[in-house]
MIMARTI-689038 format. One record per atom (N, C-alpha, C): residue number from 0; residue in one letter; atom name; x negated, y negated, z negated. Coordinates in pm, whole numbers. Each point is the difference from the previous one (the first is absolute). Last residue first. Layout:
! residues N
+-----+------+------+--------+--------+--------+
| pos | code | site |      x |      y |      z |
+-----+------+------+--------+--------+--------+
| NUM |    A |   CA |      X |      Y |      Z |
...
+-----+------+------+--------+--------+--------+
This chain:
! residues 102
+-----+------+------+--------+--------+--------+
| pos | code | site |      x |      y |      z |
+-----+------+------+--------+--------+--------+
| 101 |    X |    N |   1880 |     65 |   1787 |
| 101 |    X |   CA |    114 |     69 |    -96 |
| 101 |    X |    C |    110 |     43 |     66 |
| 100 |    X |    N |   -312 |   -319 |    139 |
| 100 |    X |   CA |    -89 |    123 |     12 |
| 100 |    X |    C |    131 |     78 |    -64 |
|  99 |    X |    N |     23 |   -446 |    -79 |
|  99 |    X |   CA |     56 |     49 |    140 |
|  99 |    X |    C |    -26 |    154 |      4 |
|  98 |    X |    N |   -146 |   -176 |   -347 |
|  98 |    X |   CA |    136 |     -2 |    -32 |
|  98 |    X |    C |     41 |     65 |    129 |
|  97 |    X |    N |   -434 |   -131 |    -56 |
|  97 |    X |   CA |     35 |    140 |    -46 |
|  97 |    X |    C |    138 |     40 |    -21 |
|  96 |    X |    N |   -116 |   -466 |    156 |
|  96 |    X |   CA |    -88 |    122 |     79 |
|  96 |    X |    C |     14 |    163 |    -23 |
|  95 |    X |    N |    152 |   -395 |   -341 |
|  95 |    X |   CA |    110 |    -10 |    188 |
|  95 |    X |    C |    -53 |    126 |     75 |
|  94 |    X |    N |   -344 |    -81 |   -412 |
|  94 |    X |   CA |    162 |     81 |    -16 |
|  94 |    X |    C |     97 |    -24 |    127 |
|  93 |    X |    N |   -396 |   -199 |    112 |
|  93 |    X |   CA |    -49 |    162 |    -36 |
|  93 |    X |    C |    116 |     98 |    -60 |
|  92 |    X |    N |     19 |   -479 |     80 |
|  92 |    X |   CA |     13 |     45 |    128 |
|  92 |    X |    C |    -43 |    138 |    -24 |
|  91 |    X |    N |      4 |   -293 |   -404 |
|  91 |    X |   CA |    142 |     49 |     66 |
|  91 |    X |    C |     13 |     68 |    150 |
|  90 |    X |    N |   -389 |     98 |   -419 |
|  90 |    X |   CA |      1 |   -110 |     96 |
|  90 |    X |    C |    191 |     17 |    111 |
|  89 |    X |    N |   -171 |    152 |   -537 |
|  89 |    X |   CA |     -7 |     44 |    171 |
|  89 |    X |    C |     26 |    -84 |     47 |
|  88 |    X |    N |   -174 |   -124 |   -489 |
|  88 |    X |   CA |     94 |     15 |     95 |
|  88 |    X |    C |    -38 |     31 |    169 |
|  87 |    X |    N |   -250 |   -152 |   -434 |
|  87 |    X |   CA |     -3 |    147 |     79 |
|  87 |    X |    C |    137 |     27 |     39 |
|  86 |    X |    N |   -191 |   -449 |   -202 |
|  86 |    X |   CA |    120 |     80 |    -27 |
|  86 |    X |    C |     31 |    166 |     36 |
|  85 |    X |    N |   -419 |   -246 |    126 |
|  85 |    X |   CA |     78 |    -38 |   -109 |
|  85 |    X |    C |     94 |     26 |    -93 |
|  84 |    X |    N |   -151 |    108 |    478 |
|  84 |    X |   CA |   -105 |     37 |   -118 |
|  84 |    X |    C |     58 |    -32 |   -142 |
|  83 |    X |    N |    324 |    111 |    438 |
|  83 |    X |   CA |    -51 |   -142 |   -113 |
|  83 |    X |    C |   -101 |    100 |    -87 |
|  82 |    X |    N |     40 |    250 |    458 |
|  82 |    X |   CA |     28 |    -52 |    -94 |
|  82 |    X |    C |    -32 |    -99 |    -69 |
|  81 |    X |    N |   -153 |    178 |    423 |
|  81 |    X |   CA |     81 |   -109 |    -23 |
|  81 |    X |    C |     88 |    -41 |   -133 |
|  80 |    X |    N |   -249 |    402 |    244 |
|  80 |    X |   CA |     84 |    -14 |     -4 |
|  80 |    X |    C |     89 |   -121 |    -12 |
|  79 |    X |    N |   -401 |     39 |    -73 |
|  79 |    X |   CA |    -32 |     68 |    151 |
|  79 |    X |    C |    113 |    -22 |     14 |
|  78 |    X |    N |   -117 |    -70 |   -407 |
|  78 |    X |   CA |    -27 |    -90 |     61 |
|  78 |    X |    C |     32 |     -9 |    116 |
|  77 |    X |    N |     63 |    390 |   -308 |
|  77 |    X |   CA |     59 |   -126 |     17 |
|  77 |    X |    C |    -19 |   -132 |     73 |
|  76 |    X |    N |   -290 |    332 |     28 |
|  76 |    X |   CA |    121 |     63 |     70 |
|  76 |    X |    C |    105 |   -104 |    -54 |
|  75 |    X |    N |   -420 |   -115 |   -172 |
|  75 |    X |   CA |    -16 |     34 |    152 |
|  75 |    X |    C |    146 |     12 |     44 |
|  74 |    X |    N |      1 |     59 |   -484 |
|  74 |    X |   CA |    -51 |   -118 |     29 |
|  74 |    X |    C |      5 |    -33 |    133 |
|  73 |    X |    N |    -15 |    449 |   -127 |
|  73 |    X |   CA |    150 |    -69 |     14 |
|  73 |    X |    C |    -27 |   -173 |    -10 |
|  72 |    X |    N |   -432 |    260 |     58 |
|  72 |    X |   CA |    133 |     39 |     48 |
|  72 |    X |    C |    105 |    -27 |     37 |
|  71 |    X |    N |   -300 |   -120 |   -383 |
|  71 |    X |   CA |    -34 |    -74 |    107 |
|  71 |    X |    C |     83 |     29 |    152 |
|  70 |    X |    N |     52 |    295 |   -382 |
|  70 |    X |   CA |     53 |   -141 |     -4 |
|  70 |    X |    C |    -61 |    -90 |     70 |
|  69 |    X |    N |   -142 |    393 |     66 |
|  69 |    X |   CA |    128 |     29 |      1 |
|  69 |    X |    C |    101 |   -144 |     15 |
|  68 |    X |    N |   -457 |     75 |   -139 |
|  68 |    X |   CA |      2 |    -21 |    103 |
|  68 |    X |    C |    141 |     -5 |     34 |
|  67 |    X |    N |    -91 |     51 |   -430 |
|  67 |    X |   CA |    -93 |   -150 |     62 |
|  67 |    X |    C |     63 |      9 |    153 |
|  66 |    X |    N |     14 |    385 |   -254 |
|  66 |    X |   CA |    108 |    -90 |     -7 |
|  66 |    X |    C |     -7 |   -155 |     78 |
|  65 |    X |    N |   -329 |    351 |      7 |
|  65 |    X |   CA |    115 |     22 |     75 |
|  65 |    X |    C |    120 |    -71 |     24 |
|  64 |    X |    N |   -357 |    -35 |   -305 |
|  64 |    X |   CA |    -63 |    -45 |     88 |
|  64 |    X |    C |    160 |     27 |    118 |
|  63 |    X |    N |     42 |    154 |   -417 |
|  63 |    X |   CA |      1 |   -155 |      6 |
|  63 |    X |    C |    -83 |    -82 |    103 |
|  62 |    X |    N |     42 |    528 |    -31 |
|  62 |    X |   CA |    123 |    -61 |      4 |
|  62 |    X |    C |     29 |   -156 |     10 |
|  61 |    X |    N |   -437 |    225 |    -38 |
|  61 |    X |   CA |    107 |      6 |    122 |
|  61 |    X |    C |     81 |    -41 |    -29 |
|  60 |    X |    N |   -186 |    -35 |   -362 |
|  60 |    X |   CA |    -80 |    -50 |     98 |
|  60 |    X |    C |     60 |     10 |    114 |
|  59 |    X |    N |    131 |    230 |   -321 |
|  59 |    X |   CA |     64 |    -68 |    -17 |
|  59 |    X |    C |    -29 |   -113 |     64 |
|  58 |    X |    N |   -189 |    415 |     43 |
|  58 |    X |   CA |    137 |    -19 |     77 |
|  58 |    X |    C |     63 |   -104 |    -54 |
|  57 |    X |    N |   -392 |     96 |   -219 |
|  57 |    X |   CA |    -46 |     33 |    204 |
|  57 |    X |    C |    166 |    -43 |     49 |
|  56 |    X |    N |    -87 |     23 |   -464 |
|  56 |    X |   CA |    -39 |   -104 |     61 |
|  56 |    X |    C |      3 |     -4 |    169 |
|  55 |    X |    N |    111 |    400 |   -235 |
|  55 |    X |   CA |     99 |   -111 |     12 |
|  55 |    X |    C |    -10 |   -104 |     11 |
|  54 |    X |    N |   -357 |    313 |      5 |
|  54 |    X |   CA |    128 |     81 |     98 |
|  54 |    X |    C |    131 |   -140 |      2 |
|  53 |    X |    N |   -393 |    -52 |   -331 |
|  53 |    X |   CA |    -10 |    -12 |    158 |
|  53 |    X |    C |    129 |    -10 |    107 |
|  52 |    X |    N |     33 |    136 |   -450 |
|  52 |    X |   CA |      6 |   -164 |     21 |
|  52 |    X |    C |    -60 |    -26 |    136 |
|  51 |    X |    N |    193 |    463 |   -212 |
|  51 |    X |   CA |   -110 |    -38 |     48 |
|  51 |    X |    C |      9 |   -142 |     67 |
|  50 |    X |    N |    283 |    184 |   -427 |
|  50 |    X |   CA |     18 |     -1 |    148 |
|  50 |    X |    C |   -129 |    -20 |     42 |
|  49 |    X |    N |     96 |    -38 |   -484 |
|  49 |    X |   CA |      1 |    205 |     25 |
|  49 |    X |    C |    -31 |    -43 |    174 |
|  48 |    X |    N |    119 |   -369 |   -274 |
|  48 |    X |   CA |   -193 |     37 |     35 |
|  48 |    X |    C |     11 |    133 |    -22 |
|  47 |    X |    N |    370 |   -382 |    143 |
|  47 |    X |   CA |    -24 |    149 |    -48 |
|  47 |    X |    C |    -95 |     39 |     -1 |
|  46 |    X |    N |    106 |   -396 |    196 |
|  46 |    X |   CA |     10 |    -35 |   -101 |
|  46 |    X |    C |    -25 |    140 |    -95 |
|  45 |    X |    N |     37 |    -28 |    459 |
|  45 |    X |   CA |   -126 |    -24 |    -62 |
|  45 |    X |    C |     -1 |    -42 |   -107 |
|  44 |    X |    N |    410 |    150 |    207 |
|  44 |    X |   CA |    -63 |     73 |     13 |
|  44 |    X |    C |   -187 |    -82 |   -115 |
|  43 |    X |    N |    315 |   -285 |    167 |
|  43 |    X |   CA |     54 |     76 |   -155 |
|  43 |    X |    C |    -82 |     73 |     17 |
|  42 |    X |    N |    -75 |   -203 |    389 |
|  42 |    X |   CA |    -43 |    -34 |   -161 |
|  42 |    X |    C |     45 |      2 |   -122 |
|  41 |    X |    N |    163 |    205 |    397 |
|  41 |    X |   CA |   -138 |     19 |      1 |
|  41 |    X |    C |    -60 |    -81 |   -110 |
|  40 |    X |    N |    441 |    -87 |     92 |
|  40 |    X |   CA |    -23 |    114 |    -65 |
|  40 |    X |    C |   -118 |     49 |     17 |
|  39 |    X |    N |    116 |   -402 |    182 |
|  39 |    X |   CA |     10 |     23 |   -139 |
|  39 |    X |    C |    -28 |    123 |    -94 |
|  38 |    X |    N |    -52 |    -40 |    484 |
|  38 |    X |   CA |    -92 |    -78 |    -88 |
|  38 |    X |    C |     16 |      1 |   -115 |
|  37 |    X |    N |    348 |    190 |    267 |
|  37 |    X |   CA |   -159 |     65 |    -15 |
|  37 |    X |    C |    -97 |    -86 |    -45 |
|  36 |    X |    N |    373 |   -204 |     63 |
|  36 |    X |   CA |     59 |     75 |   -124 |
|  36 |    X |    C |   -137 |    115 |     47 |
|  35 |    X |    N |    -41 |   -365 |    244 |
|  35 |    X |   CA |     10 |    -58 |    -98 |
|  35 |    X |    C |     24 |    123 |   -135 |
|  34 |    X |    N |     12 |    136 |    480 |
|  34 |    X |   CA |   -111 |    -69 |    -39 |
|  34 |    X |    C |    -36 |    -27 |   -155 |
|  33 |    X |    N |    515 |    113 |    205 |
|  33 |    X |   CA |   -117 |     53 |    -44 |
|  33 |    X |    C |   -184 |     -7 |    -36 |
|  32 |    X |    N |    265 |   -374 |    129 |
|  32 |    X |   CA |     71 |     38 |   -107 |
|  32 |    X |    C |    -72 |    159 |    -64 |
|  31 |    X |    N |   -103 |   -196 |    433 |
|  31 |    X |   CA |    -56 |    -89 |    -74 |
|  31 |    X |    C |     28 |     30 |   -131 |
|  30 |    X |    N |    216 |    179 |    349 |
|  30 |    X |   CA |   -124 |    103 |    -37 |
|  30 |    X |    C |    -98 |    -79 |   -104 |
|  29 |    X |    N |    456 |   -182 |    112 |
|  29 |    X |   CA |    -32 |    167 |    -61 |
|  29 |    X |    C |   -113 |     14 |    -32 |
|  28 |    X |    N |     10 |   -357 |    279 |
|  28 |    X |   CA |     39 |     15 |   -127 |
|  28 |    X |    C |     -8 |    106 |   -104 |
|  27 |    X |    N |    -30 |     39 |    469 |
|  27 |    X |   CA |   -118 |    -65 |    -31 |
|  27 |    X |    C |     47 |     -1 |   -160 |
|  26 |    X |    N |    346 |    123 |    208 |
|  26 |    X |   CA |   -108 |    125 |    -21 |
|  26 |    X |    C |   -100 |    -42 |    -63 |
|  25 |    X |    N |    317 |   -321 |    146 |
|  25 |    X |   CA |     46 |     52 |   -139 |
|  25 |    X |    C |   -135 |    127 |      3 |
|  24 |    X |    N |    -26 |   -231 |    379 |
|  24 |    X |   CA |    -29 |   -110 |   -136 |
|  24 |    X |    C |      8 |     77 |   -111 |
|  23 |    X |    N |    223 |    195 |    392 |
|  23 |    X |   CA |   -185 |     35 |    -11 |
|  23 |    X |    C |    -57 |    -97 |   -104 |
|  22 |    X |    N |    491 |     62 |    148 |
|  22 |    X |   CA |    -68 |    104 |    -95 |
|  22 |    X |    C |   -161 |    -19 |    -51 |
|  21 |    X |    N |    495 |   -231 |    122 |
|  21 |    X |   CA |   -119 |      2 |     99 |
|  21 |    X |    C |   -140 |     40 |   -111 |
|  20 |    X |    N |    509 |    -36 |    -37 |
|  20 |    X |   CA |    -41 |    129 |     87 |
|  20 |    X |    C |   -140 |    -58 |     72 |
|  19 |    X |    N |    302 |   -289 |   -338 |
|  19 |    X |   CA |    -18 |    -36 |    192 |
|  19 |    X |    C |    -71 |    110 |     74 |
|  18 |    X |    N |     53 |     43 |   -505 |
|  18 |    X |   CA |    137 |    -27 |     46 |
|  18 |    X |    C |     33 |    -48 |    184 |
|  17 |    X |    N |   -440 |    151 |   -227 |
|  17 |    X |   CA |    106 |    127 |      5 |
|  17 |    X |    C |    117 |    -81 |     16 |
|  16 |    X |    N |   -320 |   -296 |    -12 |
|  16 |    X |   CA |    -54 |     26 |    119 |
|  16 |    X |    C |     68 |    169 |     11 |
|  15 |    X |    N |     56 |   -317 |   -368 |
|  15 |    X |   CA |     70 |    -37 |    154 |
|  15 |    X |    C |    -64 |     59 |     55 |
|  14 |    X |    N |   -145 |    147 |   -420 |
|  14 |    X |   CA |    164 |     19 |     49 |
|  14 |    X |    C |     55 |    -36 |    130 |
|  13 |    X |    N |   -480 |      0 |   -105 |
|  13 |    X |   CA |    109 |    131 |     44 |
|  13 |    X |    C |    110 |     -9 |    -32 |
|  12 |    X |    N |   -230 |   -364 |    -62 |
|  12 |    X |   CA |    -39 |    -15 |    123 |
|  12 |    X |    C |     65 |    137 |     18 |
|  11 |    X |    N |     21 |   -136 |   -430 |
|  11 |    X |   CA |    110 |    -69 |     59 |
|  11 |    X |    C |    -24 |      4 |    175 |
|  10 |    X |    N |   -285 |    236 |   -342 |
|  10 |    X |   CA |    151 |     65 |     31 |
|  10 |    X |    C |     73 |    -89 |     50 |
|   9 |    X |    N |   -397 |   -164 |    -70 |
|   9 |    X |   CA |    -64 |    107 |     83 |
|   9 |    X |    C |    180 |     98 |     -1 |
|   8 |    X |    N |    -39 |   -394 |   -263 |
|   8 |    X |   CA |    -32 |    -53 |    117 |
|   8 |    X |    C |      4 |     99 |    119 |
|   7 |    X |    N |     25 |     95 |   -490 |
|   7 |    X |   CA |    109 |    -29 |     31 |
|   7 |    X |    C |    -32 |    -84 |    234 |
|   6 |    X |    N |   -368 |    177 |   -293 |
|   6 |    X |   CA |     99 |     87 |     51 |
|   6 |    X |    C |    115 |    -34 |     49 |
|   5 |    X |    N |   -433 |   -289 |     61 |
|   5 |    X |   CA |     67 |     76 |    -93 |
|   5 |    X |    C |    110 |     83 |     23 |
|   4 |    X |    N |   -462 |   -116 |    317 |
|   4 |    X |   CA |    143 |    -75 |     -9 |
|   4 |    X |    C |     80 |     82 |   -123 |
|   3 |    X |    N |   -472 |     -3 |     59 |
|   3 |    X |   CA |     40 |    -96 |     71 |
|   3 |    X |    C |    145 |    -77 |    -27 |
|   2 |    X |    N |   -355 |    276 |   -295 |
|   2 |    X |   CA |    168 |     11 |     68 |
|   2 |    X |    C |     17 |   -120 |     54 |
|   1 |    X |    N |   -474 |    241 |   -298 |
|   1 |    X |   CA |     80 |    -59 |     62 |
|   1 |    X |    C |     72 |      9 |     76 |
|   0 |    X |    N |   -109 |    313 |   -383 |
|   0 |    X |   CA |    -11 |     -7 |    144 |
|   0 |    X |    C |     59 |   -134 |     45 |
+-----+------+------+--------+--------+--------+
């Protein structure tokens, strides 16, 4: 499945975004994380010629179409937000912003 962004990239956006309580990046993530581990396991699944290869082509299809989108997603919502693309660092007026909120 192509990956926009690798793992270590995709846990460094939920850690700051669970250490500054700002939740909705990290979900996106998450769900990018589950995605990935239903994909995988849908193609373990087809590796078993007891499974119906349909049934698990069908969802591994979703899943990497899903994924696609997801990560286009946090791509957007980072952007929206102002993070370093680069570095994927939160942006400092978004941590000051959630700090106050506290």
């Amino acid at each position: 499945m192509k990956q926009q962004f690798d793992s270590s990239q995709i846990t460094k956006v939920i850690d700051q975004s669970l250490v500054y309580q700002c939740a909705c990046p990290a979900q996106v993530c998450k769900a990018i994380f589950e995605l990935r581990d239903l994909h995988r396991y849908q193609m373990d699944c087809l590796n078993d010629s007891d499974n119906d290869v349909q049934v698990h082509s069908a969802i591994a299809l979703a899943a990497e179409q899903s994924h696609a989108l997801m990560e286009a997603c946090l791509t957007k919502v980072l952007e929206l937000e102002g993070w370093d693309v680069a570095s994927l660092e939160m942006p400092e007026p978004l941590r000051s912003k959630i700090r106050k909120a506290l």
